[in-house]
C-alpha positions in Angstrom: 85.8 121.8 108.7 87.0 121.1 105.0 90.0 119.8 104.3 91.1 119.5 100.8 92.7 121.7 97.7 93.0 125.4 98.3 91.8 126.0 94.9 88.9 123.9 95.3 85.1 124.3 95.8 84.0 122.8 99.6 80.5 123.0 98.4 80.9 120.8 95.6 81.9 118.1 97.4 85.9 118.4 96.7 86.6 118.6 99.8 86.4 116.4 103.0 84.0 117.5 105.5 84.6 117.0 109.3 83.2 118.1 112.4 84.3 118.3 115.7 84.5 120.3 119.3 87.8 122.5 120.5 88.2 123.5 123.9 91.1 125.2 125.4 91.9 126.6 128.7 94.6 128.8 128.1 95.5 129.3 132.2 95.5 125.7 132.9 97.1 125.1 129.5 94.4 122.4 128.6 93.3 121.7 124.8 90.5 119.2 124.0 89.8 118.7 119.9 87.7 116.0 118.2 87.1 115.0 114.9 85.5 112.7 112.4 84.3 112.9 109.4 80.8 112.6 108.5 79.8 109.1 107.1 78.7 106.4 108.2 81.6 104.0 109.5 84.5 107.1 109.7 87.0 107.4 112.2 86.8 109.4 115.2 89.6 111.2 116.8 89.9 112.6 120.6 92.9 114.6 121.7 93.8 115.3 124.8 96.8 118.2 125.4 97.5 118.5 129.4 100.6 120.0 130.8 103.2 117.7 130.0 101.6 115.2 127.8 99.5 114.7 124.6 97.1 111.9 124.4 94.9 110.8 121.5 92.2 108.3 121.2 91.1 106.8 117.5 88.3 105.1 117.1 87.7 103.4 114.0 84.9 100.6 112.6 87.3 97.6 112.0 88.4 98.0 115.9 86.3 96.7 118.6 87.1 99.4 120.8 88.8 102.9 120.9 92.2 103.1 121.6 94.8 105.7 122.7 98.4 106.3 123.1 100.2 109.1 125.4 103.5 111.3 124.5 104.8 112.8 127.1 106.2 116.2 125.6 109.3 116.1 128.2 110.7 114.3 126.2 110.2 116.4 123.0 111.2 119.5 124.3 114.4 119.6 122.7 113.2 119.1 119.5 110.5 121.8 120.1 113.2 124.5 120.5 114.4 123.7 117.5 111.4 125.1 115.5 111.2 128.9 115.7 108.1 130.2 117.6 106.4 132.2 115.3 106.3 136.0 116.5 102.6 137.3 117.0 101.7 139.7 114.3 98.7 141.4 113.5 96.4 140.8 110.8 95.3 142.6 107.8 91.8 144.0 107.9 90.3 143.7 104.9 86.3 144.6 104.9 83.4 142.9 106.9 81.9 140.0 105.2 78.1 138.1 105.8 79.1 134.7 107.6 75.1 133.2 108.0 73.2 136.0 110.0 76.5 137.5 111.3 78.7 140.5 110.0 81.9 139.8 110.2 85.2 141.0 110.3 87.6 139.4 107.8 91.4 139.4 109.1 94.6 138.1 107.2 97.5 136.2 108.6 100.3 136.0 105.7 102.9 133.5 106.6 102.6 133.2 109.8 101.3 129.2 110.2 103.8 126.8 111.4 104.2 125.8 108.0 104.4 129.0 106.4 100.9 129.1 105.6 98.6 132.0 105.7 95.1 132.3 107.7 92.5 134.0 107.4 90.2 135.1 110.1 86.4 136.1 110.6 85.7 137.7 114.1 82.3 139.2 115.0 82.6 141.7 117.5 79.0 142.4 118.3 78.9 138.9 119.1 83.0 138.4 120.3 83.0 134.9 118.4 84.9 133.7 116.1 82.8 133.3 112.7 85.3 131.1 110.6 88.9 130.3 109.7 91.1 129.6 106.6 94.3 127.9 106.5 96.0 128.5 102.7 98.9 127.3 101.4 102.8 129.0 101.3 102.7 131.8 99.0 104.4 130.8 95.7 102.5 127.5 95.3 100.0 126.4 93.3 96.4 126.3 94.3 96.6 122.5 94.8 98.0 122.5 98.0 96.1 121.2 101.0 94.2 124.3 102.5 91.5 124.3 105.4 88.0 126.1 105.9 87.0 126.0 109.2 83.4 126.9 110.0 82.6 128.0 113.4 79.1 127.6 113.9 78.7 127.9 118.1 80.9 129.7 120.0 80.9 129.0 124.0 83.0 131.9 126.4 84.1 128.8 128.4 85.8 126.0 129.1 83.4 122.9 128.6 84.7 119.9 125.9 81.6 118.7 124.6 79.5 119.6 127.5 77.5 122.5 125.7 76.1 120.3 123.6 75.1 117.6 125.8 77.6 115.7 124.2 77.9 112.1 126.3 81.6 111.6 125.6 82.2 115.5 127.1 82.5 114.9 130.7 85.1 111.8 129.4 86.6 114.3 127.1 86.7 116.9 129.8 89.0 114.7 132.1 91.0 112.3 129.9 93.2 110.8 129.1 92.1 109.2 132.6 89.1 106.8 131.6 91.2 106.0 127.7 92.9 103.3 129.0 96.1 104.1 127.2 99.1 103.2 126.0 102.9 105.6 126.2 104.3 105.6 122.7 107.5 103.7 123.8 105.0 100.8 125.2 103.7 101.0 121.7 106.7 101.0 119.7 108.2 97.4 121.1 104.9 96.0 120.2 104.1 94.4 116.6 102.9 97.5 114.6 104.6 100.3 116.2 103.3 103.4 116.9 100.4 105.2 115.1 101.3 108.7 117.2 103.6 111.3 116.6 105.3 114.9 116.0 106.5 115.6 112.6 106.9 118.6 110.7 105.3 117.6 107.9 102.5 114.5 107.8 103.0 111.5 105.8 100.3 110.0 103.2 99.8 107.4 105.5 97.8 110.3 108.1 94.1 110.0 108.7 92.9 112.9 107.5 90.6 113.9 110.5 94.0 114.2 112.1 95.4 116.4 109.4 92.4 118.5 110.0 92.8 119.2 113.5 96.7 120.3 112.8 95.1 122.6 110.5 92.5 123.9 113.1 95.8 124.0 115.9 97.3 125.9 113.5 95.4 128.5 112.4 94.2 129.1 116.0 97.7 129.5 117.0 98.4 132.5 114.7 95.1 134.1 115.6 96.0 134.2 119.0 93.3 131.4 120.3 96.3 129.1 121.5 99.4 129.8 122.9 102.5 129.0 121.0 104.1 125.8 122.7 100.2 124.4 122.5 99.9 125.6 119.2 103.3 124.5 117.5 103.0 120.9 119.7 99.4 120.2 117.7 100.4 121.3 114.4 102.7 118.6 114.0 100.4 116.1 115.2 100.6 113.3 113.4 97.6 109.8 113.6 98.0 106.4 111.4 95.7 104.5 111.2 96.3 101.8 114.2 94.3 99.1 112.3 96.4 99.6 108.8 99.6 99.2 110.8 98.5 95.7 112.7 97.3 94.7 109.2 100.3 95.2 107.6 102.0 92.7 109.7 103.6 89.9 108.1 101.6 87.1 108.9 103.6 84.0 110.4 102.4 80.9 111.2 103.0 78.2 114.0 105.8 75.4 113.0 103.8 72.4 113.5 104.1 70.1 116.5 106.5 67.4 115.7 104.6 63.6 116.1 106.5 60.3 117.1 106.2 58.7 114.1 106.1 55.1 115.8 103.2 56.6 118.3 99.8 56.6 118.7 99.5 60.3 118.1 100.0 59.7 114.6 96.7 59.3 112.5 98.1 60.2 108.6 101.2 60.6 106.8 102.2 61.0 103.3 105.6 61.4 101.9 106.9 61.2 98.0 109.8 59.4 96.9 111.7 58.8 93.8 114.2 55.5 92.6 117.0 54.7 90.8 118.0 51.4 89.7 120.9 50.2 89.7 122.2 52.5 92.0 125.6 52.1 90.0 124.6 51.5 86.7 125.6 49.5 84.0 126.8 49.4 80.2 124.1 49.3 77.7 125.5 46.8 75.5 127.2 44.7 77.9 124.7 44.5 80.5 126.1 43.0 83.8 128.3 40.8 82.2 131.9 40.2 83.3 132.8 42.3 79.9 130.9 45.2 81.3 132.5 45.3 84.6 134.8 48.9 85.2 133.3 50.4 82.5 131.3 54.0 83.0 127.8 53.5 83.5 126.0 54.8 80.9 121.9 53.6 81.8 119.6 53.8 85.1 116.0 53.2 85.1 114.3 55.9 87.0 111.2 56.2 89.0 109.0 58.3 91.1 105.9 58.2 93.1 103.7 59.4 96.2 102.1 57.7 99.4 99.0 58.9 101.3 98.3 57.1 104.6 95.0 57.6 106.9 95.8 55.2 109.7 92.2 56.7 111.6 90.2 55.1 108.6 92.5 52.4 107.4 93.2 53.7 104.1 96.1 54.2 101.7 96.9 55.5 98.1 100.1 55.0 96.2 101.0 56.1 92.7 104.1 55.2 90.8 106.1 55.8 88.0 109.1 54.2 86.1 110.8 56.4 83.4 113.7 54.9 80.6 112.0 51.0 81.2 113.1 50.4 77.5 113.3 52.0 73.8 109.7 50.5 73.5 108.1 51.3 77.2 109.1 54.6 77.9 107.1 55.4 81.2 104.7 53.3 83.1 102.5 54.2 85.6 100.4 52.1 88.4 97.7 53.4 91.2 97.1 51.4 94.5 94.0 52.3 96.2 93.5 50.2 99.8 89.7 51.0 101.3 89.8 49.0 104.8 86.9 51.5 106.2 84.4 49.5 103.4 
């Protein structure tokens, strides 16, 4: 699958490329999609649709394991009534096209996506496969909106996530969420970070894009008829953060230190700063403290300031001092104490 502008080239690296399995089992209503992009280091994405719940597992390079949140849709089904299914229509034939060694018949959707968007479709009926799907933007806008080639390059007649391809996660796949170990959404969302799962109708910048893929693929496989439309609708507004960003955007906090009896034996160092003034009520400048000076404003202070530093542990000490305004002729003074009695 590439995901990236509709009026871009996939094969000149514009695009982001992911790959994936989708299973569905349209009596049992049962949809299994994974994604990830291929680098080294990407993030994977499992989703599990059962009846009644959608569950999704990230797993991503900065986490030491996967992890997965559950929705139950029960709880969404009034806001799913609220979107208008999308009536079934049938697609515009227009010519058979060479996808790899097949023929194939080339189908178009217009406006019929969840989000208004058109699809195209490639079916080959010698084989009865699908040979690849296109999701393009709303008519009317620009060729910069986010468009979807989906390359369908095996095509199974059954219902087997990741099995076909001897895939070791496609027995897991097959029955989660049960071996996930997840979380519900509402466990997550009274936890620090929130929630990284939801339904919206439109995805935030903030989305993994393997996750905006696999909308994309919902989509487009609802229209064709390869899902059925509560499946479909539920998946296209799927929406995956990144559970790693969220925690890291935390604010960080720290512990308030332990208070320490000050006239104990817990305490090994102490410092503390300190400033002076002398006299505390001052006096005259010309009279001094002379009985002529007495009740008159006080109009001079000397002023000082300074620091301690105590290591009790190692018996040693520094102090610094300061005096400001000593006279006209001495305007500051400074003096340093350093006590070694670990020498």
């Amino acid at each position: 699958l590439y995901l990236g502008p509709a009026n871009g080239n996939p094969m000149a690296g514009e695009h982001m490329q992911t790959a994936g399995d989708f299973a569905a089992n349209m009596v049992a209503g049962r949809v299994r999609m994974t994604a990830g992009a291929l680098t080294p280091g990407a993030t994977n994405i499992s989703v599990a649709l059962n009846p009644g719940s959608i569950a999704v597992q990230v797993a991503e390079a900065t986490l030491p394991n996967p992890v997965c949140l559950i929705l139950p849709l029960d709880a969404n089904d009034a806001l799913l009534d609220k979107h208008k299914k999308q009536a079934r229509t049938t697609g515009i034939f227009n010519g058979v096209e060479a996808i790899g060694e097949d023929e194939c018949n080339r189908f178009t959707f217009l406006g019929t996506g969840a989000h208004a968007e058109s699809v195209e479709l490639w079916f080959s009926r010698e084989r009865n496969s699908v040979c690849r799907l296109e999701v393009l933007p709303p008519a009317g806008i620009d060729g910069t909106g986010l468009g979807a080639l989906i390359n369908v390059p095996a095509w199974e007649p059954v219902y087997v996530p990741g099995g076909w391809r001897n895939d070791p996660l496609g027995s897991k796949l097959a029955r989660a969420p049960e071996s996930w170990d997840c979380q519900t959404v509402a466990q997550a969302k009274r936890q620090p970070g929130g929630s990284w799962l939801s339904l919206q109708s439109e995805p935030p910048p903030s989305a993994l894009l393997a996750a905006v893929a696999l909308s994309k693929l919902a989509e487009a496989s609802g229209v064709v008829g390869l899902l059925p439309p509560h499946a479909a609708d539920t998946l296209a507004r799927l929406v995956v953060e990144s559970p790693s960003a969220l925690k890291a955007n935390l604010p960080t906090t720290t512990a308030p230190p332990v208070p320490v009896d000050i006239f104990g034996p817990q305490l090994r160092t102490f410092s503390f700063s300190y400033s002076s003034t002398f006299p505390v009520q001052g006096h005259p400048v010309d009279s001094g403290m002379s009985a002529a000076g007495l009740g008159q404003a006080p109009t001079h202070r000397n002023h000082g300031a300074g620091e301690v530093r105590v290591d009790l542990a190692r018996r040693r000490m520094f102090l610094r001092s300061e005096a400001r305004d000593i006279s006209s002729g001495l305007p500051q003074v400074e003096s340093r104490v350093i006590f070694r009695g670990d020498l």
